[in-house]
C-alpha positions in Angstrom: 7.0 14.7 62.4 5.3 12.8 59.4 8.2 12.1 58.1 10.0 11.2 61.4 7.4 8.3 62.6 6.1 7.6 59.1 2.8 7.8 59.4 2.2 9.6 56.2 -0.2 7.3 54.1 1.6 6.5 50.7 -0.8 4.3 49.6 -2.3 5.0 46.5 -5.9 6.7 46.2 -8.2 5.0 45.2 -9.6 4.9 41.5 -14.0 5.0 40.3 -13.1 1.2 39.4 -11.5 0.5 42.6 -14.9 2.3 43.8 -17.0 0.0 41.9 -15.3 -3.2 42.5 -16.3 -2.8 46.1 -19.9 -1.9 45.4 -20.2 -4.8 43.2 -19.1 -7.0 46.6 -21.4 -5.0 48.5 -24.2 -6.5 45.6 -22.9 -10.4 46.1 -23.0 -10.2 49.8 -26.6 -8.7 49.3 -27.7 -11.2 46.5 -26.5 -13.7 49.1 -29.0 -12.5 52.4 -31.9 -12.0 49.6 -31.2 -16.0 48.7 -31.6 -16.7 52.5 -34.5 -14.9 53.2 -36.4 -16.5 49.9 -35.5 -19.8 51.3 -36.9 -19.1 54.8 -40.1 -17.2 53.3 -40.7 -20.7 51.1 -40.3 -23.0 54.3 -42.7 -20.8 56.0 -44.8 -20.7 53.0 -45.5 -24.6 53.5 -46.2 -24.4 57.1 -48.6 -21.9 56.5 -50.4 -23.3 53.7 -50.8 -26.6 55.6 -51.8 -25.3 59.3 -55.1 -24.2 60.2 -56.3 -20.7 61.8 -54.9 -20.1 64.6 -52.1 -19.1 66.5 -49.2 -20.9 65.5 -50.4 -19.8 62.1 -50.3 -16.6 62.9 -47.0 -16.2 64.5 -45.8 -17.7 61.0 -47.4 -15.1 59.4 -45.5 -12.8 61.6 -42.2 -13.8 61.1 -43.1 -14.3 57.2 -43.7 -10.7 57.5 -40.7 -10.0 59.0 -38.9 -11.4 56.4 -40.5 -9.2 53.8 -39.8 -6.1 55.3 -36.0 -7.3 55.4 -36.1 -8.1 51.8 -37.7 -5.1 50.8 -35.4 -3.2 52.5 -32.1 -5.2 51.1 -33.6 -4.9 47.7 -33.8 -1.6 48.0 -29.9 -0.6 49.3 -29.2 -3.8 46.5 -31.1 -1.2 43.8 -29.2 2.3 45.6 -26.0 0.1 45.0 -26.4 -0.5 41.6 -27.0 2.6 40.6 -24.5 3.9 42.2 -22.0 1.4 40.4 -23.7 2.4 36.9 -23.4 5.6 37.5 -19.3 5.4 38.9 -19.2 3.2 35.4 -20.5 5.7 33.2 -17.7 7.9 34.8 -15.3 5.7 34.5 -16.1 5.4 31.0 -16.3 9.0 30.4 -13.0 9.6 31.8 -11.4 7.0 29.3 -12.7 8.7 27.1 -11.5 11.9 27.6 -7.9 10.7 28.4 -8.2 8.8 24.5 -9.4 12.4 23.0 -6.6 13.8 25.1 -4.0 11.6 23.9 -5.6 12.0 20.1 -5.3 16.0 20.8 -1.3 15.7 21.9 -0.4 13.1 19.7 -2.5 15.6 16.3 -0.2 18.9 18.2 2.6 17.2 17.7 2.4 15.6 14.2 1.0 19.4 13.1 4.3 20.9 14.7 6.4 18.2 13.0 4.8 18.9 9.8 5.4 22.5 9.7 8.8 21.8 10.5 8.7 20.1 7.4 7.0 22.2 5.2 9.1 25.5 6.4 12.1 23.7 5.0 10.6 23.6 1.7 10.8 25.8 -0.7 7.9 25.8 -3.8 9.8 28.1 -5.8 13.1 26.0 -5.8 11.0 23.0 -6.3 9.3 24.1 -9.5 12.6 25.2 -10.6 14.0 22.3 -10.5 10.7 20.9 -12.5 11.6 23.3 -15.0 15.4 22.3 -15.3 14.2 18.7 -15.6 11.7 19.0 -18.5 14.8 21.2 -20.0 17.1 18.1 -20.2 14.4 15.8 -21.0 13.9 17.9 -24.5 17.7 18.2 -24.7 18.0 14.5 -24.7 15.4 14.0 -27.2 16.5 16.0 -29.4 20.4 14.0 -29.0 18.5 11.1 -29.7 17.0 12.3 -32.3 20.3 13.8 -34.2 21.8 10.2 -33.5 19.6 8.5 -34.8 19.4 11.2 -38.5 21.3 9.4 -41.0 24.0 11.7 -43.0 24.3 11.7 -46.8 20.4 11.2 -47.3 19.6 11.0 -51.0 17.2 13.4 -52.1 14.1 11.8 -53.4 13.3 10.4 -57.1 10.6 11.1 -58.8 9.3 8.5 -61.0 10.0 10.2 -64.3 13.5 10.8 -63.2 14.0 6.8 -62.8 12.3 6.2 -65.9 14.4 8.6 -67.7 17.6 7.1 -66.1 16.9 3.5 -67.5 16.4 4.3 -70.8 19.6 6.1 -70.7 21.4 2.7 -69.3 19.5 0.7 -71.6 20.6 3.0 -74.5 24.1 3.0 -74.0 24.1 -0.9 -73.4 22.8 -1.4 -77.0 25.3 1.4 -78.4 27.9 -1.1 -76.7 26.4 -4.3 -77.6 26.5 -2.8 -81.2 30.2 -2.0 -81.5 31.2 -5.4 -79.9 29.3 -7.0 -82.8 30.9 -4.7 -85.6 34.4 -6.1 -84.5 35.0 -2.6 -83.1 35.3 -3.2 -79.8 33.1 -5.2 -76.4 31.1 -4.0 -74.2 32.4 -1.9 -71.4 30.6 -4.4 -69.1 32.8 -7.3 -70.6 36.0 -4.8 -70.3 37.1 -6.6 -67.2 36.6 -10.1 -68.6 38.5 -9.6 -71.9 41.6 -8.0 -69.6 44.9 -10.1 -71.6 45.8 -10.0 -68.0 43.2 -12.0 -67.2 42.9 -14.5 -70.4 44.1 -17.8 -70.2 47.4 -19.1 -72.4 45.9 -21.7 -75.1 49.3 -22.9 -75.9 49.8 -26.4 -77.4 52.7 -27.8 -75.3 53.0 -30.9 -77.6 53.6 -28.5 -80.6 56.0 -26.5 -78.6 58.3 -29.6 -77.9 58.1 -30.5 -81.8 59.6 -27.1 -82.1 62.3 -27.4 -79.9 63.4 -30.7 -81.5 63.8 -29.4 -84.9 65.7 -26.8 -84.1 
Protein backbone atom coordinates (compact mmCIF):
# COMPACT_ATOMS: atom_id res chain seq x y z
CA UNK A 1 0.00 0.00 0.00
CA UNK A 2 3.19 2.12 0.76
CA UNK A 3 4.38 1.62 -2.28
CA UNK A 4 1.02 2.05 -4.15
CA UNK A 5 0.23 5.80 -2.75
CA UNK A 6 3.83 6.60 -1.93
CA UNK A 7 3.77 7.63 1.20
CA UNK A 8 6.84 5.91 2.23
CA UNK A 9 9.35 8.68 3.51
CA UNK A 10 12.60 8.44 1.50
CA UNK A 11 14.13 11.20 2.84
CA UNK A 12 17.22 10.82 4.32
CA UNK A 13 17.67 10.50 8.33
CA UNK A 14 18.98 12.89 9.79
CA UNK A 15 22.76 13.09 10.92
CA UNK A 16 24.28 14.52 14.93
CA UNK A 17 25.42 17.53 12.63
CA UNK A 18 22.14 17.96 11.08
CA UNK A 19 21.05 17.69 14.94
CA UNK A 20 23.31 20.38 15.91
CA UNK A 21 22.84 22.80 13.16
CA UNK A 22 19.24 23.16 14.40
CA UNK A 23 20.21 23.56 18.05
CA UNK A 24 22.59 26.15 17.14
CA UNK A 25 19.38 28.11 15.42
CA UNK A 26 17.43 27.26 18.46
CA UNK A 27 20.68 29.36 20.34
CA UNK A 28 20.41 32.58 17.71
CA UNK A 29 16.69 32.79 18.01
CA UNK A 30 17.31 32.67 21.87
CA UNK A 31 20.37 35.05 21.84
CA UNK A 32 17.96 37.19 19.93
CA UNK A 33 14.79 37.35 22.85
CA UNK A 34 17.69 37.74 25.57
CA UNK A 35 18.85 41.09 23.40
CA UNK A 36 15.20 42.23 23.63
CA UNK A 37 14.56 41.73 27.04
CA UNK A 38 18.06 43.52 28.11
CA UNK A 39 16.91 46.45 26.12
CA UNK A 40 13.49 46.59 27.83
CA UNK A 41 15.10 45.92 31.41
CA UNK A 42 17.58 49.16 30.59
CA UNK A 43 14.52 51.42 29.50
CA UNK A 44 12.84 50.44 32.57
CA UNK A 45 15.98 50.79 34.48
CA UNK A 46 15.87 54.71 33.66
CA UNK A 47 12.33 55.17 34.51
CA UNK A 48 12.89 53.64 37.71
CA UNK A 49 15.87 55.37 38.70
CA UNK A 50 14.30 58.71 37.96
CA UNK A 51 10.65 58.29 39.47
CA UNK A 52 9.87 58.62 43.01
CA UNK A 53 8.12 55.90 45.47
CA UNK A 54 5.16 55.14 44.49
CA UNK A 55 2.95 53.40 42.38
CA UNK A 56 3.88 53.88 38.98
CA UNK A 57 7.29 52.92 40.33
CA UNK A 58 6.25 50.07 41.49
CA UNK A 59 4.33 48.64 38.62
CA UNK A 60 7.82 49.19 36.86
CA UNK A 61 9.34 47.27 39.24
CA UNK A 62 6.85 44.60 38.36
CA UNK A 63 7.21 44.27 34.93
CA UNK A 64 11.19 44.68 35.44
CA UNK A 65 10.64 41.60 37.30
CA UNK A 66 8.86 40.00 34.87
CA UNK A 67 11.45 40.34 32.57
CA UNK A 68 13.96 38.71 34.81
CA UNK A 69 12.14 35.71 35.36
CA UNK A 70 11.83 35.41 31.36
CA UNK A 71 15.53 35.84 31.07
CA UNK A 72 16.36 33.62 33.62
CA UNK A 73 14.42 31.16 32.22
CA UNK A 74 15.72 31.61 28.37
CA UNK A 75 19.19 31.51 29.72
CA UNK A 76 18.57 28.57 31.16
CA UNK A 77 16.94 26.43 27.99
CA UNK A 78 19.95 28.81 26.03
CA UNK A 79 22.54 26.80 28.61
CA UNK A 80 20.34 23.06 28.20
CA UNK A 81 20.85 23.86 24.41
CA UNK A 82 24.31 24.26 24.41
CA UNK A 83 25.14 21.47 26.18
CA UNK A 84 23.25 19.50 24.35
CA UNK A 85 25.02 20.73 21.08
CA UNK A 86 28.59 20.14 22.82
CA UNK A 87 27.66 17.10 23.72
CA UNK A 88 26.08 15.94 19.98
CA UNK A 89 29.66 17.59 18.91
CA UNK A 90 31.73 15.51 20.97
CA UNK A 91 29.78 12.58 19.28
CA UNK A 92 30.07 13.68 16.18
CA UNK A 93 33.68 13.94 16.64
CA UNK A 94 33.97 10.61 18.19
CA UNK A 95 32.25 8.96 15.39
CA UNK A 96 34.82 10.59 12.77
CA UNK A 97 37.03 9.28 14.62
CA UNK A 98 36.14 5.89 14.70
CA UNK A 99 35.24 5.78 10.95
CA UNK A 100 39.23 7.24 10.38
CA UNK A 101 40.53 4.21 12.73
CA UNK A 102 38.11 2.11 10.69
CA UNK A 103 39.31 3.01 7.46
CA UNK A 104 43.17 2.89 8.91
CA UNK A 105 42.15 -0.86 10.17
CA UNK A 106 40.77 -1.98 6.40
CA UNK A 107 43.08 -0.10 4.55
CA UNK A 108 46.40 -1.93 7.21
CA UNK A 109 44.11 -5.64 6.37
CA UNK A 110 44.52 -5.16 3.16
CA UNK A 111 48.13 -4.01 2.64
CA UNK A 112 49.07 -7.10 5.33
CA UNK A 113 47.12 -9.52 2.82
CA UNK A 114 48.86 -7.92 -0.15
CA UNK A 115 52.04 -8.35 1.48
CA UNK A 116 51.81 -11.93 2.22
CA UNK A 117 50.84 -12.46 -1.13
CA UNK A 118 54.04 -11.15 -1.86
CA UNK A 119 56.22 -12.66 0.45
CA UNK A 120 54.59 -16.36 -0.24
CA UNK A 121 55.92 -15.94 -3.71
CA UNK A 122 59.31 -15.66 -2.52
CA UNK A 123 61.49 -17.95 -1.95
CA UNK A 124 64.84 -17.23 0.55
CA UNK A 125 66.50 -20.28 -0.36
CA UNK A 126 66.36 -19.53 -4.26
CA UNK A 127 67.30 -16.04 -3.44
CA UNK A 128 70.52 -16.80 -1.60
CA UNK A 129 71.30 -19.15 -4.26
CA UNK A 130 71.28 -16.93 -6.63
CA UNK A 131 73.61 -14.60 -4.21
CA UNK A 132 75.91 -17.42 -4.23
CA UNK A 133 75.99 -17.87 -8.12
CA UNK A 134 76.59 -14.20 -8.39
CA UNK A 135 79.64 -13.83 -6.10
CA UNK A 136 80.82 -17.17 -8.22
CA UNK A 137 81.00 -15.19 -11.45
CA UNK A 138 82.27 -12.07 -9.84
CA UNK A 139 85.54 -14.18 -8.72
CA UNK A 140 85.45 -15.88 -12.15
CA UNK A 141 85.71 -12.62 -13.85
CA UNK A 142 88.50 -11.43 -11.72
CA UNK A 143 90.42 -13.95 -12.07
CA UNK A 144 89.91 -13.53 -16.43
CA UNK A 145 90.90 -10.17 -15.72
CA UNK A 146 93.55 -11.03 -14.03
CA UNK A 147 95.02 -13.72 -16.59
CA UNK A 148 94.52 -10.90 -19.31
CA UNK A 149 96.16 -8.70 -17.95
CA UNK A 150 99.64 -11.48 -16.93
CA UNK A 151 102.13 -10.75 -19.43
CA UNK A 152 103.67 -14.08 -21.15
CA UNK A 153 107.41 -14.57 -21.54
CA UNK A 154 108.29 -12.70 -18.15
CA UNK A 155 112.03 -12.64 -17.62
CA UNK A 156 113.15 -14.07 -14.59
CA UNK A 157 114.73 -11.60 -12.38
CA UNK A 158 118.66 -10.38 -12.28
CA UNK A 159 120.46 -10.19 -9.65
CA UNK A 160 122.97 -7.53 -9.49
CA UNK A 161 126.05 -9.75 -9.58
CA UNK A 162 124.65 -11.40 -12.57
CA UNK A 163 124.56 -7.89 -14.50
CA UNK A 164 127.75 -7.03 -13.25
CA UNK A 165 129.18 -10.13 -14.40
CA UNK A 166 127.48 -9.79 -17.91
CA UNK A 167 129.19 -6.36 -18.66
CA UNK A 168 132.45 -7.27 -17.95
CA UNK A 169 132.03 -10.07 -20.28
CA UNK A 170 130.77 -7.40 -23.14
CA UNK A 171 133.34 -5.09 -22.22
CA UNK A 172 135.98 -8.00 -22.48
CA UNK A 173 135.18 -9.22 -25.71
CA UNK A 174 134.92 -5.53 -27.20
CA UNK A 175 138.64 -4.99 -26.28
CA UNK A 176 139.58 -8.57 -27.66
CA UNK A 177 137.90 -7.09 -30.90
CA UNK A 178 139.21 -3.68 -30.76
CA UNK A 179 142.62 -5.42 -30.38
CA UNK A 180 142.58 -7.53 -33.58
CA UNK A 181 141.16 -4.60 -35.65
CA UNK A 182 144.31 -2.73 -34.68
CA UNK A 183 146.85 -5.73 -35.38
CA UNK A 184 145.62 -5.58 -39.07
CA UNK A 185 143.86 -8.96 -38.31
CA UNK A 186 140.59 -8.12 -38.64
CA UNK A 187 137.55 -5.12 -37.20
CA UNK A 188 135.41 -5.35 -34.82
CA UNK A 189 132.34 -7.45 -35.13
CA UNK A 190 130.43 -4.23 -34.32
CA UNK A 191 131.94 -2.53 -37.50
CA UNK A 192 131.27 -6.01 -39.49
CA UNK A 193 128.21 -4.41 -41.08
CA UNK A 194 129.91 -1.14 -41.97
CA UNK A 195 132.99 -2.60 -43.72
CA UNK A 196 130.39 -5.00 -45.91
CA UNK A 197 132.32 -4.42 -49.78
CA UNK A 198 128.60 -4.49 -50.48
CA UNK A 199 128.16 -1.65 -48.74
CA UNK A 200 131.59 0.50 -49.52
CA UNK A 201 131.53 3.12 -51.91
CA UNK A 202 133.60 2.90 -55.51
CA UNK A 203 136.58 5.59 -55.22
CA UNK A 204 137.20 5.38 -58.79
CA UNK A 205 138.93 8.21 -60.60
CA UNK A 206 136.77 8.62 -63.78
CA UNK A 207 139.26 11.21 -65.30
CA UNK A 208 142.04 8.44 -65.02
CA UNK A 209 139.70 5.92 -66.51
CA UNK A 210 139.13 8.00 -69.68
CA UNK A 211 143.02 8.48 -70.07
CA UNK A 212 142.97 4.82 -70.23
CA UNK A 213 140.64 4.32 -72.75
CA UNK A 214 142.34 6.82 -75.01
CA UNK A 215 145.57 5.10 -75.03
CA UNK A 216 144.50 2.11 -75.82
Amino acid sequence: MNRLFGSKNSAPKPTLGDAVNNIDERVGNLDVRLSKINAELALYQQKISRMRDGPGKTALKQKALKLLRQRKQIEGQKDQLENQSWNMTQASMTTDNLQNTMITINAMKSANKELRKTYGKIDIDKIESLQDEMLDLIDKSNELQEAMLSSYDQVDDISESELDAELDALGEEMSYENELAESGIGAPSYLNDQLSTDKLPSFVDETEEKKTEIAN
